[in-house]
N, C-alpha and C positions, 0 to 999 in steps of 0.2 A: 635512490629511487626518484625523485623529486632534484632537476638540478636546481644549483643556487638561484640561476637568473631566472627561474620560472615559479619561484617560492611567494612572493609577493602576488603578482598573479595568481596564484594555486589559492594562497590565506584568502584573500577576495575577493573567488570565485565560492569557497567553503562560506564567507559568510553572508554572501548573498543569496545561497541556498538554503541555509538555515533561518535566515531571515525570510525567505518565501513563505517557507512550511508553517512558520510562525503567525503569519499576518495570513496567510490562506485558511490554516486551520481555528485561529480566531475569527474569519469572516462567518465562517459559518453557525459559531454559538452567535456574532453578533445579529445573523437576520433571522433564523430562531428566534430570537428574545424579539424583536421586532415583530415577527408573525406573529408568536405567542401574546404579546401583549394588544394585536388587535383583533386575535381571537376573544379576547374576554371581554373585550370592548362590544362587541357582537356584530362588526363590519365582515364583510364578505370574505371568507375563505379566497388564497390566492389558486388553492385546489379546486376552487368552484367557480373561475373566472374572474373573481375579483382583484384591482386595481389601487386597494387601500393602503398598500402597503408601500406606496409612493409616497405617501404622507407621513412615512412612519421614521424617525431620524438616525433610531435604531439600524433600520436595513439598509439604509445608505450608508452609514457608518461600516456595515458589513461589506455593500458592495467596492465601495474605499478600501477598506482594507485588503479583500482579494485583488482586488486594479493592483494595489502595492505590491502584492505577493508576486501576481502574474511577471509585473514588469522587474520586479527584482532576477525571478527565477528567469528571465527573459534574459538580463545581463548577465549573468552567475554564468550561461553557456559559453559565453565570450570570455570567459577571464580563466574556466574551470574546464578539466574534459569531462562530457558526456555522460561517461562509467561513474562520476562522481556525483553530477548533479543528479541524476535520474532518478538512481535510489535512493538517493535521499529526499526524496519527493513523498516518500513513506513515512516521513514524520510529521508530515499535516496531517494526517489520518489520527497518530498519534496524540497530537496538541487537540484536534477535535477531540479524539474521545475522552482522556485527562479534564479539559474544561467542561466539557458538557455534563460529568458526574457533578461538578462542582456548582456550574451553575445553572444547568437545567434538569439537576435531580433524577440523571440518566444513571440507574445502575450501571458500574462496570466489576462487573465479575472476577471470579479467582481468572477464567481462561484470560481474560482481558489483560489482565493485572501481570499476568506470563507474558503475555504477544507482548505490550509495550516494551516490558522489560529487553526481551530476545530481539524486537526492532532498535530498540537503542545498540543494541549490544553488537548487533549483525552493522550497524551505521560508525558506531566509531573505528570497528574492523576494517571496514573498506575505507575510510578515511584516513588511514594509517597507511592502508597497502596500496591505495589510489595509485592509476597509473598516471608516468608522465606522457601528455599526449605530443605530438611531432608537433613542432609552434610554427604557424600561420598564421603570419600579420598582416598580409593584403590580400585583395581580391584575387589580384593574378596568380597567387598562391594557391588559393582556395578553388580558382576557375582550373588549375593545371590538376588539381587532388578530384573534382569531380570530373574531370575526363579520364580515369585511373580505367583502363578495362579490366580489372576487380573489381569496383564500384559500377561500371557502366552495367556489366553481368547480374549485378548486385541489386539495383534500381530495375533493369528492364524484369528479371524474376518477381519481384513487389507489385509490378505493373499488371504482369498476367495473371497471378495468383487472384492480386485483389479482383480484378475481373470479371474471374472466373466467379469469384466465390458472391460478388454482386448482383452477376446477371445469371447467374447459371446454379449455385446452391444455395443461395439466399433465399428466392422465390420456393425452393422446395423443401427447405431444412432450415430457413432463418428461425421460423415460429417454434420450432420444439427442441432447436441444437444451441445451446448458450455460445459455442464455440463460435461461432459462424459470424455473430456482427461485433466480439470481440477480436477475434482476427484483422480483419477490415481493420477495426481501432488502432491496432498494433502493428501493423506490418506498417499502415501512413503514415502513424508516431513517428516512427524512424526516420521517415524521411521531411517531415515537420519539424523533427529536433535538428536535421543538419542543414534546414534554410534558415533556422535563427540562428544557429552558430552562425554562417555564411552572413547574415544580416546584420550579428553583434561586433562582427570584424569590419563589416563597410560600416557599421556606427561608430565605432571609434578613428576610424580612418577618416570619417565629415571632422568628427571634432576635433581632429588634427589638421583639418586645411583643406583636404585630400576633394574632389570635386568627382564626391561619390556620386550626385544625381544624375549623374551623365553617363555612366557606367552602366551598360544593359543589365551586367549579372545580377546587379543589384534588383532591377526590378523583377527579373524571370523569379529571381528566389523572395519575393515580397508576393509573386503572382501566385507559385508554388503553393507558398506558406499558406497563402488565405485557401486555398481548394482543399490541401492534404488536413489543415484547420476544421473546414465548412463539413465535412466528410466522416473528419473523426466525430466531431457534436452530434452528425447526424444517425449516423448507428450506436453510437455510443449513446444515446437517446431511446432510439429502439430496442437495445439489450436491456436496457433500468425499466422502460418501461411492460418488457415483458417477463422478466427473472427478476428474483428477489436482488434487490442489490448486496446480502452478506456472501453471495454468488458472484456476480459481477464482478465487486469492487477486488476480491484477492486476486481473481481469474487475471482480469486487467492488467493488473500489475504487473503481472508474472509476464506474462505473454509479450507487454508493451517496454518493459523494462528488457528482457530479452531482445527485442528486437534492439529496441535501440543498442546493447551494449555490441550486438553481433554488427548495425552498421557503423558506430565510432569505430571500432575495429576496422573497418577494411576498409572507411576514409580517410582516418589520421593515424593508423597505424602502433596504437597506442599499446600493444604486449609486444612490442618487437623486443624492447631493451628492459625488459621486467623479468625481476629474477622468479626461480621457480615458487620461494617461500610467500611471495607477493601476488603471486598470481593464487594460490591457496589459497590467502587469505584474503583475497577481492573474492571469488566465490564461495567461499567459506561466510563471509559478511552477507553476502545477497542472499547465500538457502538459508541463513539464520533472519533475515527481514524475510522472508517468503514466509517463514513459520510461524514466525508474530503475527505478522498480518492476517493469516489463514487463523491463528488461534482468536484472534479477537474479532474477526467478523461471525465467523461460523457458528459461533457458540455465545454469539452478545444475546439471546434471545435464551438462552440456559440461566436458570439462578441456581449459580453452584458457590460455594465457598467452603471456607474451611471446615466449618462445623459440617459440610457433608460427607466429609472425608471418612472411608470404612473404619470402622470401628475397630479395627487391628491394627491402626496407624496409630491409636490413642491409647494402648494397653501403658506405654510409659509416663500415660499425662495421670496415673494417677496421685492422690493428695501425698501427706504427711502421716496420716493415717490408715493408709492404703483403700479408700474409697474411691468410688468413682463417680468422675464427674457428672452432675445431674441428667444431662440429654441421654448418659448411659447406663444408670442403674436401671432402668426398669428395662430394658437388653439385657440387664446381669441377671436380674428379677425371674425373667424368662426363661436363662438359660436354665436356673436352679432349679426350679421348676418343671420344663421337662428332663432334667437328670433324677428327678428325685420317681418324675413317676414311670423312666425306663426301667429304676431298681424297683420299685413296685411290681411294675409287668416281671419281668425276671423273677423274683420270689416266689410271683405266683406259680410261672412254669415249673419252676420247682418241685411247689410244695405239690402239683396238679401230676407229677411224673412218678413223685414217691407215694401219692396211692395208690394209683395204677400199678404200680409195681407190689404194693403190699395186699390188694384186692386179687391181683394175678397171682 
């Protein structure tokens, strides 16, 4: 699966993505804890305009930490393929939600406690079955792969879509279709993730000698990067702030994760030499992170756990004594109760049909 010469590389690339998800999804309990502490302070909400929380050493220490995430997962591209980092981009969400039960007293639910579990489970699957991507160590490599007319097809479809969907169904369906500025998000993802790939191979090419400044690709794809960037923030701004983000945030994934795996595919070429059982289990890992994710946004606002579980799930928790545990005796209480007064009514019809019968 993985040849030898590209194993060092591959390891990484894997740890610099997990190390993203790590330091991204702790930035955000750390400016949390920042906010929250100068809300009780009683300085100005950052939601109502206010500035306070420049002062606060907590939220820098957050913003710190995501800078570290960002630029980790920013190299992770260049060492690792695509298919690999992306989704596992879904363990920040992860490490947020995990920490934030811990330290900002955020229930996370039986549904939660599932997603985590099935996003881990769906993450080391594809890290197992990760494809090897075709290796491109210079520009001129990377400038011959984006002239590919599968990819040029590939880019200029992305180009008219988003278009479309910007000037032509956005103004008339952005306000009531969630779909509509998540699109837009995902379709430039794509082409976002393969100008920092293209950017992390002329970064390593500088700090090998290599007199990347001089090299145009280099800045068309730095020019690229900041637009398909400016573009994603900015609808992706507009969807949170019109849809509930437990909407959003799965939707996103799904869509953006897609996209990119469809374009590492037809730039680098990466299931040409992947056997059929690997290729299962690269999608088999992704629908299993799809359904973590969807279990724990959808249903973070549900307080469900075990104790709510049907009471026919619990007929073998009973004691030593064959009693039942206390949330369910007075259900058993119940039951006996109308059994006793079904044989009542019954009785009665009875005894109400053999007069009748002995009157007739």
């Amino acid at each position: 699966m993985i040849r030898s010469s590209g194993k060092h590389y591959f390891y990484v690339g894997l740890i610099l993505a997990m190390s993203s998800s790590l330091f991204i999804g702790g930035s955000f309990i750390l400016k949390k804890k920042g906010l929250l502490r100068l809300a009780r302070k009683g300085s100005m909400r950052a939601g109502q305009g206010g500035h306070a929380y420049l002062k606060e050493w907590l939220w820098w220490a957050g913003l710190l930490s995501m800078g570290a995430g960002e630029v980790a997962n920013f190299a992770a591209y260049a060492f690792a393929p695509a298919t690999l980092v992306t989704p596992l981009g879904a363990l920040s969400v992860l490490v947020s939600a995990i920490l934030s039960s811990y330290f900002l007293n955020e229930k996370l639910n039986l549904h939660g406690k599932i997603g985590c579990l099935l996003s881990i489970t769906g993450s080391t699957v594809m890290v197992i079955h990760a494809p090897q991507e075709e290796e491109v160590e210079t520009l001129n490599e990377i400038s011959h792969k984006l002239g590919d007319p599968g990819f040029v097809v590939f880019v200029t479809l992305i180009v008219i879509v988003s278009l479309i969907l910007i000037f032509v169904v956005g103004p008339r369906h952005g306000q009531s279709n969630v779909l509509v500025y998540i699109t837009i998000c995902s379709v430039i993802g794509a082409l976002s993730v393969s100008c920092v790939k293209g950017l992390g191979i002329a970064i390593k090419e500088l700090f090998a000698g290599k007199p990347m400044l001089k090299h145009p690709l280099a800045w068309i794809l730095l020019l690229s990067l900041v637009v398909c960037v400016s573009t994603q923030i900015n609808y992706l701004n507009r969807a949170l702030d019109i849809f509930n983000t437990s909407i959003v945030t799965p939707i996103y994934y799904v869509f953006f994760t897609t996209s990119v795996l469809t374009c590492s595919a037809i730039l680098f070429k990466e299931w040409q030499n992947m056997a059929a059982d690997d290729i299962i289990g690269t999608f088999s890992g992704f629908l299993t992170i799809i359904v973590g994710i969807f279990l724990l946004h959808a249903f973070k606002d549900v307080n469900f756990t075990l104790a709510n579980l049907p009471v026919s799930l619990h007929k073998n928790d009973r004691g030593t004594n064959g009693s039942l545990p206390a949330p369910y005796e007075h259900f058993n209480h119940d039951e006996e109760i109308a059994t006793h007064v079904g044989d009542l009514q019954s009785m009665e019809g009875m005894s109400s049909r053999r007069n009748g019968n002995l009157t007739a």
